[in-house]
C-alpha atoms as a printed R data frame, in Angstrom:
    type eleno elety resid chain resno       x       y       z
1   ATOM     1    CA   UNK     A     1   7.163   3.122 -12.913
2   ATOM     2    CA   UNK     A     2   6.682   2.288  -9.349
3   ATOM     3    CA   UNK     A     3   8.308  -0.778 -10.052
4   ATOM     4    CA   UNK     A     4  10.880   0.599 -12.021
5   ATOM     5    CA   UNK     A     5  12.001   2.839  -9.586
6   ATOM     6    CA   UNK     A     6  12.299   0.035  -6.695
7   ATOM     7    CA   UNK     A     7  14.207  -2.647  -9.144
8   ATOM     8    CA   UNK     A     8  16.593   0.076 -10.144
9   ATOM     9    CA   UNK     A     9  17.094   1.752  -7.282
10  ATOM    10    CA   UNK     A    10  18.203  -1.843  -6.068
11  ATOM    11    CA   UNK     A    11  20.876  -2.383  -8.506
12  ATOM    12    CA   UNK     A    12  18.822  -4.272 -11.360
13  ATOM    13    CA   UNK     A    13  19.013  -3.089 -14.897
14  ATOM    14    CA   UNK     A    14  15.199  -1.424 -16.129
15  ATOM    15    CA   UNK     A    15  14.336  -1.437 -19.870
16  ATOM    16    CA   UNK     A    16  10.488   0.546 -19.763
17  ATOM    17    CA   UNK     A    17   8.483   0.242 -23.500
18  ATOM    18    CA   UNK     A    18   5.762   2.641 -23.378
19  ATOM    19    CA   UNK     A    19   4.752   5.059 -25.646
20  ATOM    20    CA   UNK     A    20   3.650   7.839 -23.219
21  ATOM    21    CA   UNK     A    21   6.637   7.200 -20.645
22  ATOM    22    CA   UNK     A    22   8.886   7.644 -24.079
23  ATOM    23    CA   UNK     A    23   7.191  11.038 -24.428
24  ATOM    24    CA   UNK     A    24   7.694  11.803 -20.211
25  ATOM    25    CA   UNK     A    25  11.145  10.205 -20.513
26  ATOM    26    CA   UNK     A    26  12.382  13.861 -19.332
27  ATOM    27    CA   UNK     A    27  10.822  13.743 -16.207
28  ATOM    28    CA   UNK     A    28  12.352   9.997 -15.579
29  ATOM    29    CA   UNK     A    29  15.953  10.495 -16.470
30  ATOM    30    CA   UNK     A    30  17.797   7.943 -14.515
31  ATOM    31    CA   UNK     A    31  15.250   5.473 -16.779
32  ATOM    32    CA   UNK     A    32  15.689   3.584 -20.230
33  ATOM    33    CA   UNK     A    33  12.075   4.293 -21.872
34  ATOM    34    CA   UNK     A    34  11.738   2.873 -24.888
35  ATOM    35    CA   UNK     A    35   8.211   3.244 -27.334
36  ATOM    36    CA   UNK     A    36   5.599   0.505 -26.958
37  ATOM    37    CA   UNK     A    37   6.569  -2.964 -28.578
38  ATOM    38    CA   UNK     A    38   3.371  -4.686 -30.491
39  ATOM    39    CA   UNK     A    39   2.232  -8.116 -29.664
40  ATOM    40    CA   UNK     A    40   4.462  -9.433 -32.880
41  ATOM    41    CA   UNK     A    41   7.506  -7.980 -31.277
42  ATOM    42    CA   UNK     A    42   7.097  -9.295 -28.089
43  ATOM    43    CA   UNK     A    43   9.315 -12.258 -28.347
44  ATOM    44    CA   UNK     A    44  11.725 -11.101 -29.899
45  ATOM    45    CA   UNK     A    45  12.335  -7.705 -28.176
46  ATOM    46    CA   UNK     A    46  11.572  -9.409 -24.241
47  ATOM    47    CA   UNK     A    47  13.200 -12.176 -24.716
48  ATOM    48    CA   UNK     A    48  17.213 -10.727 -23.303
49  ATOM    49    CA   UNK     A    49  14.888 -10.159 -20.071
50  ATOM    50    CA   UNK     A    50  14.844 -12.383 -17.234
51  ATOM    51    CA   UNK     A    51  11.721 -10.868 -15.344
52  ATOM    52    CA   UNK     A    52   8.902  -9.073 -17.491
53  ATOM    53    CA   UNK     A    53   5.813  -7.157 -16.019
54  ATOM    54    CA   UNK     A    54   3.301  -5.908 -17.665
55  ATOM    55    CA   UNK     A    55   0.048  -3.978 -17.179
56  ATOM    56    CA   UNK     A    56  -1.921  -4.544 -13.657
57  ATOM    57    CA   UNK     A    57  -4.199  -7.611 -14.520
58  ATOM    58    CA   UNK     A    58  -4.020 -11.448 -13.274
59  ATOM    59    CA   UNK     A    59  -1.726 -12.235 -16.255
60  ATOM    60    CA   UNK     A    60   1.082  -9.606 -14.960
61  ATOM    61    CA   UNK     A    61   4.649 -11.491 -14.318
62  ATOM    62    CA   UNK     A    62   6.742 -13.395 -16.239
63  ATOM    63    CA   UNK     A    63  10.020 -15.316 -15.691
64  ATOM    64    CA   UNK     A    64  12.423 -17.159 -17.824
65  ATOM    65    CA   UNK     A    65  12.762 -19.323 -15.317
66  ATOM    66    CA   UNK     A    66   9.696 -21.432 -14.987
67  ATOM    67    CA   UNK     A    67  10.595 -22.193 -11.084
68  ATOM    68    CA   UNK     A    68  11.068 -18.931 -10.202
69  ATOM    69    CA   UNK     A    69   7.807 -17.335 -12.156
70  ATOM    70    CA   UNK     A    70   5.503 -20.278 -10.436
71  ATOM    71    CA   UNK     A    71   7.185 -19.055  -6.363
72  ATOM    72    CA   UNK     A    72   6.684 -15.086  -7.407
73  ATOM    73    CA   UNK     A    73   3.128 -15.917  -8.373
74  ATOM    74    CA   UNK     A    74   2.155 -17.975  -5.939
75  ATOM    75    CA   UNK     A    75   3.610 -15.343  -3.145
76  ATOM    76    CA   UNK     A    76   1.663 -12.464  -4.698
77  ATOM    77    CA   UNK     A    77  -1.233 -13.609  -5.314
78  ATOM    78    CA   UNK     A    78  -2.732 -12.567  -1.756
79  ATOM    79    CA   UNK     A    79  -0.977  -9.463  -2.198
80  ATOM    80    CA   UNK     A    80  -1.857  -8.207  -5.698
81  ATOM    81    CA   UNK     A    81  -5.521  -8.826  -5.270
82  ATOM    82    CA   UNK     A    82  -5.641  -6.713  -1.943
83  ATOM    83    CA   UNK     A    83  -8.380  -3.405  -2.062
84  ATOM    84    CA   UNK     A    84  -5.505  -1.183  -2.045
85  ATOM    85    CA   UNK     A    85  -3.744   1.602  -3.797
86  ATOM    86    CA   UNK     A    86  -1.876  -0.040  -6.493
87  ATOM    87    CA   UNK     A    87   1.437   2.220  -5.649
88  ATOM    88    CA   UNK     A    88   0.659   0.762  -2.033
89  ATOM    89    CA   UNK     A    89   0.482  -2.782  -3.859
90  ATOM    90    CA   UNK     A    90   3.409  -3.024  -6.125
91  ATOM    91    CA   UNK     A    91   5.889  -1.602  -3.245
92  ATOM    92    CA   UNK     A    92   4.514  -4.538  -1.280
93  ATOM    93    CA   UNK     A    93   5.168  -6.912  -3.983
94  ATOM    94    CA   UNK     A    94   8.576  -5.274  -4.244
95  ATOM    95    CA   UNK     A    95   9.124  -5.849  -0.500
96  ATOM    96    CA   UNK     A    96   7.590  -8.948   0.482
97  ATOM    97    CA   UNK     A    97   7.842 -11.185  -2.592
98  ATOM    98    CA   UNK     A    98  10.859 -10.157  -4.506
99  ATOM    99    CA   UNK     A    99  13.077  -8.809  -1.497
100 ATOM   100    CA   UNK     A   100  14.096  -5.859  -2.171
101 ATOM   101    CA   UNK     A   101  15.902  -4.113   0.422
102 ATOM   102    CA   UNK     A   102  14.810  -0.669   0.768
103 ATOM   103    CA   UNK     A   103  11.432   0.096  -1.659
104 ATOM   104    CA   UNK     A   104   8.968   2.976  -2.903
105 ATOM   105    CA   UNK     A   105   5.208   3.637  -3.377
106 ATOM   106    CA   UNK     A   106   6.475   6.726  -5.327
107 ATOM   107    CA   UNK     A   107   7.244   6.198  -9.428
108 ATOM   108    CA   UNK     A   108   9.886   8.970  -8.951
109 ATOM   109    CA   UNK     A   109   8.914  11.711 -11.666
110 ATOM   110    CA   UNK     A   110  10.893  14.759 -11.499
111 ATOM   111    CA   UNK     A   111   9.273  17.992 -12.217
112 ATOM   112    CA   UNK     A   112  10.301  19.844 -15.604
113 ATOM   113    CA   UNK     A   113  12.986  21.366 -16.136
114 ATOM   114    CA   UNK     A   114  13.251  24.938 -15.948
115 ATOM   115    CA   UNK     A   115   9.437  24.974 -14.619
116 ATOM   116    CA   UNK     A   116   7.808  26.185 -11.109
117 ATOM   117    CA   UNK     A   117   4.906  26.394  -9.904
118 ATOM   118    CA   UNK     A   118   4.315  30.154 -10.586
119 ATOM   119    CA   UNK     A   119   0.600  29.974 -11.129
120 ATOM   120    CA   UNK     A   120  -1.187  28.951  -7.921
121 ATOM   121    CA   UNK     A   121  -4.826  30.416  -8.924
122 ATOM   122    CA   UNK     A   122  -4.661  28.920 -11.972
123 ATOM   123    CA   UNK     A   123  -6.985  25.713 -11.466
124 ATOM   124    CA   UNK     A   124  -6.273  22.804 -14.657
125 ATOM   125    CA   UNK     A   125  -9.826  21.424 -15.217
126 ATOM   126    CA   UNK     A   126  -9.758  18.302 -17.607
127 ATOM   127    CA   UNK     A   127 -13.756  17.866 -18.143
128 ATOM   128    CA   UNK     A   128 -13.044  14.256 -20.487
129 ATOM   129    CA   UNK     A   129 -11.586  10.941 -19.921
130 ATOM   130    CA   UNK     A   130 -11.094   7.579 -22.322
131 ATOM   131    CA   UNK     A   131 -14.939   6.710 -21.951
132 ATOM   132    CA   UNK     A   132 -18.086   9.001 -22.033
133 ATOM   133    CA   UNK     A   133 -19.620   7.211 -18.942
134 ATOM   134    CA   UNK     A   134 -16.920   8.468 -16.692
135 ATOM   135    CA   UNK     A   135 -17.599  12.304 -17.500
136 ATOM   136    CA   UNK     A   136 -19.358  14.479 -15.481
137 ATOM   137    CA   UNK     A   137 -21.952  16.533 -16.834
138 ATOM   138    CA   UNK     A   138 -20.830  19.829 -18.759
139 ATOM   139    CA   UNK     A   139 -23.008  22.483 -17.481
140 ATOM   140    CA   UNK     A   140 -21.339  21.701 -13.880
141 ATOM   141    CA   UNK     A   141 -17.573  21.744 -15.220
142 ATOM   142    CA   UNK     A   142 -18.412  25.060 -16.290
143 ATOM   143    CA   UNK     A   143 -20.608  26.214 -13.135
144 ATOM   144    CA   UNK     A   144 -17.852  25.060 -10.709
145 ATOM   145    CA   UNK     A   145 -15.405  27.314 -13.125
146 ATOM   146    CA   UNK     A   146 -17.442  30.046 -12.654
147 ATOM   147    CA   UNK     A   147 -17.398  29.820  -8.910
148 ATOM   148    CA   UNK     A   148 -13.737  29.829  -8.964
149 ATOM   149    CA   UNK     A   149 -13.748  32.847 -11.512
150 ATOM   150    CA   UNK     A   150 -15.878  35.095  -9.023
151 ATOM   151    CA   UNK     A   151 -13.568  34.335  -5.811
152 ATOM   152    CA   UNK     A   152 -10.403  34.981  -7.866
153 ATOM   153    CA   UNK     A   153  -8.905  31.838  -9.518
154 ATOM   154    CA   UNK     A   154  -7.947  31.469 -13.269
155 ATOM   155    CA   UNK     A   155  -9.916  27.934 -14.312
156 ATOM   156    CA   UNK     A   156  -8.392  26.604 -17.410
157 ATOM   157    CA   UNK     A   157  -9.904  23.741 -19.200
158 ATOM   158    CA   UNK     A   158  -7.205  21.327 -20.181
159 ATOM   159    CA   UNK     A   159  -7.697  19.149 -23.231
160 ATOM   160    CA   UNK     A   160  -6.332  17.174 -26.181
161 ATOM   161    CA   UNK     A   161  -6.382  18.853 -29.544
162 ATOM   162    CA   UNK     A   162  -9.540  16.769 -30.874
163 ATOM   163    CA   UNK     A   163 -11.301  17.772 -27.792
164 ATOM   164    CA   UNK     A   164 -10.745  21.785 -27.907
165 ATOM   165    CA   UNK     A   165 -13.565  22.154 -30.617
166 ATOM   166    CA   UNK     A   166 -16.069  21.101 -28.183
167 ATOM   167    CA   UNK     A   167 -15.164  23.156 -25.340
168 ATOM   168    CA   UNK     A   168 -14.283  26.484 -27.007
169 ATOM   169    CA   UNK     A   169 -17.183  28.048 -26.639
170 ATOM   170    CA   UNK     A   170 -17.548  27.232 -23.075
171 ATOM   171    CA   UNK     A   171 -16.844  30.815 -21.743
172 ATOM   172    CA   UNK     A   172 -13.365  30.341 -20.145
173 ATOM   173    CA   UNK     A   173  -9.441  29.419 -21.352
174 ATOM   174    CA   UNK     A   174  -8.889  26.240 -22.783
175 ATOM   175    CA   UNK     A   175  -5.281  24.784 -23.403
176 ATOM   176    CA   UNK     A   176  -4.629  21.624 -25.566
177 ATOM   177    CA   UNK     A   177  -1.192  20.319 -26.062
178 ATOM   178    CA   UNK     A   178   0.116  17.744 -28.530
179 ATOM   179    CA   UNK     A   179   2.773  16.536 -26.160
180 ATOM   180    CA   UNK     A   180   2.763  14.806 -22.679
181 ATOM   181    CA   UNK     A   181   5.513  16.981 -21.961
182 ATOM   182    CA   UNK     A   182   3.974  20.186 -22.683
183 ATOM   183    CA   UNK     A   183   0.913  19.077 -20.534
184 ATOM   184    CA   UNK     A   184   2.681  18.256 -17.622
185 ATOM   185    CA   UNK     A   185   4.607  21.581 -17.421
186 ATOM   186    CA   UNK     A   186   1.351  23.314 -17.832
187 ATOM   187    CA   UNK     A   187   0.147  20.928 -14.431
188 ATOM   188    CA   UNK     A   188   3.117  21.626 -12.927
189 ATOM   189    CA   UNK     A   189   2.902  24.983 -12.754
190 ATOM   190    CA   UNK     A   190  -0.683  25.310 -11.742
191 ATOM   191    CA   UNK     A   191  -1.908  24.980  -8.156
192 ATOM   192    CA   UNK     A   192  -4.743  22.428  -8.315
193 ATOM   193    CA   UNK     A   193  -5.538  19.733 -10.649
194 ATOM   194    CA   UNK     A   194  -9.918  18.794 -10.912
195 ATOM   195    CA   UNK     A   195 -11.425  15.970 -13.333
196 ATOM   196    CA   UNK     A   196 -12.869  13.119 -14.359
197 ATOM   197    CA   UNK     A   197 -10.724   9.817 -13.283
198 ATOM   198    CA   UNK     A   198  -8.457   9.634 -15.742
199 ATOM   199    CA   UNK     A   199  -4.202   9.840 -16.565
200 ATOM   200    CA   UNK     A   200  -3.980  13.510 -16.389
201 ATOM   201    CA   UNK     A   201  -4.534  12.905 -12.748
202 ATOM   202    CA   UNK     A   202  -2.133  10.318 -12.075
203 ATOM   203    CA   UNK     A   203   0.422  12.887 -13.966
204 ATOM   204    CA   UNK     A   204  -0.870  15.729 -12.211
205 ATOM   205    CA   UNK     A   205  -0.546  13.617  -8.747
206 ATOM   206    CA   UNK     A   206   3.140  11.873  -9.337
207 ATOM   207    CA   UNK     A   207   4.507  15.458  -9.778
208 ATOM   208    CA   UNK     A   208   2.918  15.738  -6.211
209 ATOM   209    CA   UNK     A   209   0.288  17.942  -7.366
210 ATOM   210    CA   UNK     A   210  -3.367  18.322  -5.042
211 ATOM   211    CA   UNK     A   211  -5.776  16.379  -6.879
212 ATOM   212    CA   UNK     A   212  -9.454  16.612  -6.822
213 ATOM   213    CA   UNK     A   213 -11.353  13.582  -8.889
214 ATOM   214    CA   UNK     A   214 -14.815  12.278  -9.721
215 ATOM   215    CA   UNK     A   215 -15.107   9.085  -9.464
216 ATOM   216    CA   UNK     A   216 -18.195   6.875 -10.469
217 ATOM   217    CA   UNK     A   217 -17.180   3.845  -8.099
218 ATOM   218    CA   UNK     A   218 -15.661   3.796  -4.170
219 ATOM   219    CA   UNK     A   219 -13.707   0.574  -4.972
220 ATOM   220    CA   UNK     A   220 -12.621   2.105  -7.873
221 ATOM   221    CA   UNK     A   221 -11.282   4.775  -6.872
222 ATOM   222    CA   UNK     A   222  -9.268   2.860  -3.568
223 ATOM   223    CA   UNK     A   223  -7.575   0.771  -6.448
224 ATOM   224    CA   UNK     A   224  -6.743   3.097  -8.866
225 ATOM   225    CA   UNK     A   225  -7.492   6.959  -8.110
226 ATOM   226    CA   UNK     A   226  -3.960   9.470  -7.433
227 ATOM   227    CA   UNK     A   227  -2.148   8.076  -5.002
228 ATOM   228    CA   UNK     A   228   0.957  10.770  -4.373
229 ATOM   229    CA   UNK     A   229  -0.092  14.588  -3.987
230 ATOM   230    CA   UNK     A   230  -2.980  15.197  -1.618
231 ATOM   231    CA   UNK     A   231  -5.890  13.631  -3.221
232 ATOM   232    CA   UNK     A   232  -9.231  14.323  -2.606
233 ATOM   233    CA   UNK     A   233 -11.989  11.682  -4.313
234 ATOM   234    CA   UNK     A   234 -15.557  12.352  -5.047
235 ATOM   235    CA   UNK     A   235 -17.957   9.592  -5.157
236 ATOM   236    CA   UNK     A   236 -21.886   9.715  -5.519
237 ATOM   237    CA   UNK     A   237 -23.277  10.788  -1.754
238 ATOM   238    CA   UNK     A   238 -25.999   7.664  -3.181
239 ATOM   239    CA   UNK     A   239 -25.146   3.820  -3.316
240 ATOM   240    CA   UNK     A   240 -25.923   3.138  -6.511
241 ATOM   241    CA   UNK     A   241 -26.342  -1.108  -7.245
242 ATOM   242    CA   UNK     A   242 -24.787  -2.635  -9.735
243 ATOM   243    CA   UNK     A   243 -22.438  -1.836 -12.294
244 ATOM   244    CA   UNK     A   244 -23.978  -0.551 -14.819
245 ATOM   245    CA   UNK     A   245 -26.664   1.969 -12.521
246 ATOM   246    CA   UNK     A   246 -23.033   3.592 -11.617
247 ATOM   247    CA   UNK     A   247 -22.223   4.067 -14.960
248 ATOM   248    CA   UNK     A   248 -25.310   5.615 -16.051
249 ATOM   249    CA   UNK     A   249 -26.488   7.579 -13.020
250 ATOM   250    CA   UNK     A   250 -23.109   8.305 -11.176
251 ATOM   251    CA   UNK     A   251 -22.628  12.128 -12.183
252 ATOM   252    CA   UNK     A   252 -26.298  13.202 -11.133
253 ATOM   253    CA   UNK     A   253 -25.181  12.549  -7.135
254 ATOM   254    CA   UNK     A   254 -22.172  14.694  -6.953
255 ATOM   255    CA   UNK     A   255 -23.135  17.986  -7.373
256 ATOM   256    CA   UNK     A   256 -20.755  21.484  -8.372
257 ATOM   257    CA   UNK     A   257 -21.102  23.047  -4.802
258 ATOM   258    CA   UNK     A   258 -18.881  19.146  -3.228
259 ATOM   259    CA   UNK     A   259 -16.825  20.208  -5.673
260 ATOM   260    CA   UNK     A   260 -16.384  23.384  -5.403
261 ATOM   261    CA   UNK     A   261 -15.961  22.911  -1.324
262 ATOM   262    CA   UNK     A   262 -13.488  20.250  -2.121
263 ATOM   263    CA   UNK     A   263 -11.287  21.941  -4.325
264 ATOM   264    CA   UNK     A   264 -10.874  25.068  -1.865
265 ATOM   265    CA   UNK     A   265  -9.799  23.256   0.849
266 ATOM   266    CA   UNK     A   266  -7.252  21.472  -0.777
267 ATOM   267    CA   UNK     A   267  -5.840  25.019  -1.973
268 ATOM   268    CA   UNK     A   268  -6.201  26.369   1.697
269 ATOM   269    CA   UNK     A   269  -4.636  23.269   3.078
């Protein structure tokens, strides 16, 4: 969306297929967000487009014109590959390589409609994430909730619905939504967002929420952690070598008191 925003707001005409941005489409409404096309599609459906860009990886641009693609490649390479925010990154790309006149690191999400941020003890705690090895361990989730119970906030663990079974008995709220929508009002109006790396962040963060994240990896978390509200990463106070000693020993080096010092001094900020 970051790129969205910069090629439309310089006159170009955006088409966005994505299946979660169809279900935020609210929140972009100057967009046209259409649902995810399969790989069988793909042809077919890109091919009225003269520029395509897909996911952040190596294989990201395409141009009809073979000229063109080879020049835009070739210029961003340097660029793309930097250890920087991606946001920081694509408004670069959007800058230096294609030209644009005036650009954005921010995707431009509105809040919801009809929302505010009404809640500012409530504290949305989202204790998963796509893979197990990025989760912190349970029993500090729930100790870190309790420290914000006794000094007056309202912790809420946020979830999807396969995940509420797991976490029901954990002694606090939990709130699962079936909609992206639903989800990010419930974010929006809460003051602090605190989990694992994962999207819920990045949502929490473009509606220029405070952010507090684990995060197993420092380079990681330069490339890809929330990059718009104040964000405040947590890394392992231990280097940890290699890849997969990070996975699997990460979450014993960051303990619930970081966090809990973290996440009150974004709210007192």
């Amino acid at each position: 969306m970051v790129f969205a925003r910069n090629l439309c707001e310089n006159g170009y005409d955006v088409t966005v297929f994505s299946d979660p941005l169809t279900q935020l489409s609210p929140l972009f409404p100057n967009y046209l967000i259409k649902p995810a096309i399969t790989n069988e599609q793909r042809e077919n459906k890109l091919a009225p487009f003269d520029l395509r860009l897909f996911p952040a990886n190596g294989d990201y641009l395409r141009h009809k014109d073979p000229e063109i693609e080879r020049t835009l490649l070739e210029k961003s390479q340097a660029i793309f590959y930097r250890q920087e925010r991606l946001s920081d990154v694509f408004e670069k790309l959007c800058r230096e390589v294609f030209g644009l006149g005036k650009t954005f690191r921010d995707p431009g999400m509105l809040a919801p409609k009809g929302i505010f941020k009404r809640h500012k003890k409530r504290i949305a705690i989202h204790p998963t994430s796509s893979r197990a090895d990025k989760n912190w361990q349970k029993y500090k989730f729930i100790k870190v909730a309790q420290a914000l119970q006794d000094r007056g906030f309202e912790p809420v663990f946020v979830l999807a619905p396969h995940e509420a079974a797991a976490w029901e008995k954990c002694g606090f709220p939990v709130a699962y939504f079936t909609s992206l929508l639903d989800m990010a009002s419930f974010l929006y109006e809460s003051g602090l967002f605190f989990g694992n790396d994962s999207g819920l962040g990045h949502l929490a963060s473009a509606m220029h929420h405070a952010t507090v994240t684990l995060c197993p990896r420092r380079k990681q978390g330069r490339r890809w952690g929330p990059a718009w509200g104040r964000s405040e990463m947590l890394y392992p106070w231990l280097h940890l070598p290699g890849l997969r000693m990070k996975e699997l020993f990460w979450k014993y080096f960051i303990s619930p008191q970081r966090a809990l010092d973290a996440l009150l001094a974004q709210h007192y900020e």
